[in-house]
C-alpha angles and dihedrals in degrees: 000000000000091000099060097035085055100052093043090060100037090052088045096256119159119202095238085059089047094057093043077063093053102032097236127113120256105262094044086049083051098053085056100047093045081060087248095119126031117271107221121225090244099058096045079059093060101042089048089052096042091041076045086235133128103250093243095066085056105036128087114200102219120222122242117221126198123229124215121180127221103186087246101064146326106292127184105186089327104317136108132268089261089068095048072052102065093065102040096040085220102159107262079237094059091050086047096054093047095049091057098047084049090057092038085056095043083053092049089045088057094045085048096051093048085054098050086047093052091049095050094056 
């Protein structure tokens, strides 16, 4: 969101006015403009009218990644979940966290399906 984040300095914008514009608080404005939360067209619409832009010279399409999971960690095309990362702006923390509680409930599937095995003989 480098676009937006460089106009709004460049025209005097705080953050806190730019989420008057939008009706949100400031840290959940920040978040937005971080690319952490979805921006909604709407309200692209209102910062591009309040910043007097078109919205496309403002707004950053963000890229989706696809996630496949190897049972040994997160991959996108071969890389690491810190590439799948970069698009999303997920914390690396937060990646992490999932990836972990994946692998706990694969563990627990396999344990699961032991036991359903033992109990049908």
């Amino acid at each position: 969101m480098e676009k937006l984040r460089s106009l709004r300095k460049q025209r005097g914008f705080s953050q806190e006015k730019m989420a008057g514009i939008i009706a949100t608080d400031p840290s959940n404005y920040s978040r937005k403009e971080r690319g952490e939360i979805k921006m909604f067209d709407d309200e692209w619409e209102k910062l591009a009218a309040a910043l007097e832009v078109p919205v496309e010279e403002i707004k950053e399409e963000r890229l989706i990644a696809i996630v496949h999971n190897n049972h040994d960690s997160t991959t996108f095309n071969g890389n690491s979940g810190s590439y799948f990362n970069n698009f999303t702006g997920i914390p690396n923390s937060i990646v992490e966290n999932l990836q972990s509680y994946i692998k706990i409930l694969e563990e627990k599937i396999v344990t699961l399906k032991e036991e359903n095995e033992k109990l049908k003989e």
